[in-house]
Phi, psi and omega in degrees: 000152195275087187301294226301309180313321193260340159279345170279302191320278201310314158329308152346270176329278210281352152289311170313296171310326165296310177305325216276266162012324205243288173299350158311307170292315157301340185259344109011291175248012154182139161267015179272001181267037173325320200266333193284311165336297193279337154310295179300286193322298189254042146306296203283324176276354161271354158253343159292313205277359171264339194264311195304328176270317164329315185272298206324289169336338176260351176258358185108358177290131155325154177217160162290120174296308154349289182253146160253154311318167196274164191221169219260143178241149206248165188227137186272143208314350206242352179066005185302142150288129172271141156229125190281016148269305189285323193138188147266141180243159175267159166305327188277357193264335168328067134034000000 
């Protein structure tokens, strides 16, 4: 395994968290900072789905080539792959 890949990830991790931290409290002291919330929110969820494909990609999981971030994909009793954003992929187009 890649320590850098899986120290950026836990890095991630500890930004997001720090964000979460941070929109608690704006929402906490006002609710008119609605739009500034919502910005931060998916901010904050768009840096989960990077650390999440990241550590997946260091354990050996498939990812979607497709999408950014890339998201982890399943293979069905019929063995086709699945990605539950995008659709189904063939194996060969699979990470």
């Amino acid at each position: 395994m890649d320590i850098d890949a899986l120290h950026s990830t836990l890095l991630s991790i500890a930004v997001v968290s720090e964000k979460l931290r941070t929109a608690r409290e704006k929402f906490s002291a006002s609710t008119n900072g609605d739009l500034s919330l919502r910005k931060l929110l998916c901010e904050m969820e768009e840096e989960l789905r990077v650390a999440k494909a990241t550590l997946a990609g260091e354990l050996g999981f498939s990812l979607c080539p497709r999408c950014w971030p890339p998201e982890l994909v399943t293979a069905g009793r019929a063995g086709r792959i699945n990605c539950p954003v995008c659709g189904e992929i063939s194996y060969e187009r699979a990470a």
